[in-house]
C-alpha positions as CSV (number, residue, x, y, z in Angstrom):
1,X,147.1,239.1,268.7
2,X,146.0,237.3,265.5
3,X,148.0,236.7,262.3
4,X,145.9,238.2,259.5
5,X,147.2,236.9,256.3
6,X,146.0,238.3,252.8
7,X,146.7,241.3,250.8
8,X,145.3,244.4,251.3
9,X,143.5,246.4,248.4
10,X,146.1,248.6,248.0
11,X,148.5,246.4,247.4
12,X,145.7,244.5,244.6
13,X,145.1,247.6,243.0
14,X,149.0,248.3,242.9
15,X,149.9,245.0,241.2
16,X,147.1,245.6,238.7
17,X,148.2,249.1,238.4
18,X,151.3,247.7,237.2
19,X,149.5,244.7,235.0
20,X,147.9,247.2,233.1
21,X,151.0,249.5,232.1
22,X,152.5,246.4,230.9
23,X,150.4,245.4,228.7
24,X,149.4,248.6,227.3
25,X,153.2,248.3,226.2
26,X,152.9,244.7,225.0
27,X,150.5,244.5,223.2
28,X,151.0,247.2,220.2
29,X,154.3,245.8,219.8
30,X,153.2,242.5,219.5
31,X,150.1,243.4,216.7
32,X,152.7,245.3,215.2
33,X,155.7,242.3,215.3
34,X,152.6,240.0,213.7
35,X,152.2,242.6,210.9
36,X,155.7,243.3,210.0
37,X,155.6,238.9,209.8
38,X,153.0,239.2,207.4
39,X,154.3,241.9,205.2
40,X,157.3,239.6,204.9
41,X,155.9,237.0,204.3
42,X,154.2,238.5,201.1
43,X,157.3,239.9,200.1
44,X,158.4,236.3,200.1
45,X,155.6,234.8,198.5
46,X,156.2,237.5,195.7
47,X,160.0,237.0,195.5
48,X,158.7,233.4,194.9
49,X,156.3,233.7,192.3
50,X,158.9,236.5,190.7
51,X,161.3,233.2,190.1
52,X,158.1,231.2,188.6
53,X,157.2,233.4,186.6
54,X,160.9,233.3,184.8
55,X,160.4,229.5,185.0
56,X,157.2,229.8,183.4
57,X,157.8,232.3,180.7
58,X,161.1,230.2,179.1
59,X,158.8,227.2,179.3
60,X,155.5,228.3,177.8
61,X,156.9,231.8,176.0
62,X,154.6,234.2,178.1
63,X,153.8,235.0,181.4
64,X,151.5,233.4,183.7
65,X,148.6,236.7,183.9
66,X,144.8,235.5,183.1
67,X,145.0,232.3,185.1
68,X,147.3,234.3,188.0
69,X,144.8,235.9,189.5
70,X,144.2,234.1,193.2
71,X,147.3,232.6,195.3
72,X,145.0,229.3,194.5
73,X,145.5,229.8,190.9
74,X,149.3,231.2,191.1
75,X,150.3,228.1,192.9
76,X,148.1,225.4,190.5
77,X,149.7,227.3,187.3
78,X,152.9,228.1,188.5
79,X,153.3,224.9,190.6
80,X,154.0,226.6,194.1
81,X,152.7,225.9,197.0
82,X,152.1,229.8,198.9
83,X,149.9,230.3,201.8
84,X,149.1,233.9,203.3
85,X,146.4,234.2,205.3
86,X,146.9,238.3,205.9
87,X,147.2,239.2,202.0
88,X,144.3,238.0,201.2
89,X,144.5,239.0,196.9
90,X,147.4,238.3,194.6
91,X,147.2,238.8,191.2
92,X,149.9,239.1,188.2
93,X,149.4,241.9,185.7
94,X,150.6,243.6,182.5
95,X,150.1,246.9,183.5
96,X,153.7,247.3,183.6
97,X,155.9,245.1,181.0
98,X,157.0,242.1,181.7
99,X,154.3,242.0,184.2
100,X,153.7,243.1,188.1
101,X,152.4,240.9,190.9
102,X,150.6,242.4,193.4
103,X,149.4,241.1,197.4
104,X,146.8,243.0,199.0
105,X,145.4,243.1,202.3
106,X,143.1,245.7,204.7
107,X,146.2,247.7,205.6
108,X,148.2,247.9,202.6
109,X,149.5,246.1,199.2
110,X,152.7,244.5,198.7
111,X,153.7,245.2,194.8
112,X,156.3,243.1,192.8
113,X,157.5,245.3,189.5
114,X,159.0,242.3,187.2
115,X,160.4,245.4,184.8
116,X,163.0,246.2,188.3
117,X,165.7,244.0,190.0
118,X,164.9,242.6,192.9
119,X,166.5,244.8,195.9
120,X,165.6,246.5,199.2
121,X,163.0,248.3,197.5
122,X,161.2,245.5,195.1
123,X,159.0,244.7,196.2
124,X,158.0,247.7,197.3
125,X,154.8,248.2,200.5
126,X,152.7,251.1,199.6
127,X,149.5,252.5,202.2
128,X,150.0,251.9,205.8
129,X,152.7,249.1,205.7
130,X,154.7,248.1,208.8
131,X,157.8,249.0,207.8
């Protein structure tokens, strides 16, 4: 009698079987724990310019807008130092008084309305936002 050692294909094909329901769970979680990160982090990044902004206006008498229209700009004006590499476009705005900062990326825009207290629900995530 001889001692066969090994697995048998079955027992593979189980094991990947299994593999495969795991990370068909895993990984849609996980893309959408990354977005829900980023969405946060714009919401942070506009809480912080929101601050600047006051800073800026009692210094200078208006609002940073023209030259607030790239995070590179925001944070050379503004003197902040924001990275995002998900929302790709900030800009500051008039459109509604004082002003409204906006972040946008592929999957949705993060908006900042200056003319609102800052709460729960400003900023505000409109289009397909995480959360």
């Amino acid at each position: 009698m001889t001692n066969k050692k090994g697995f048998t294909l079955i027992e593979i094909t189980v094991v990947l079987i299994i593999l495969g329901v795991l990370a068909a769970i895993a990984v849609p979680n996980y893309m959408t724990s990354l977005q829900q990160g980023e969405a946060r982090n714009a919401k942070n990044n506009l809480i912080s310019i929101y601050g600047a902004q006051r800073n800026y206006y009692f210094t200078n008498g208006s609002y940073c807008l023209a030259s607030c229209n790239s995070l590179a700009n925001i944070n050379t004006a503004l003197s902040l130092n924001l990275t995002d590499t998900y929302f790709n476009t900030y800009t500051c705005s008039n459109t509604t008084l004082p002003y409204q900062c906006t972040a946008t990326a592929s999957s949705g825009t993060v908006v900042l309305d200056a003319s609102q207290k800052l709460s729960s629900t400003n900023p505000s995530c409109t289009g397909t936002c995480p959360y």
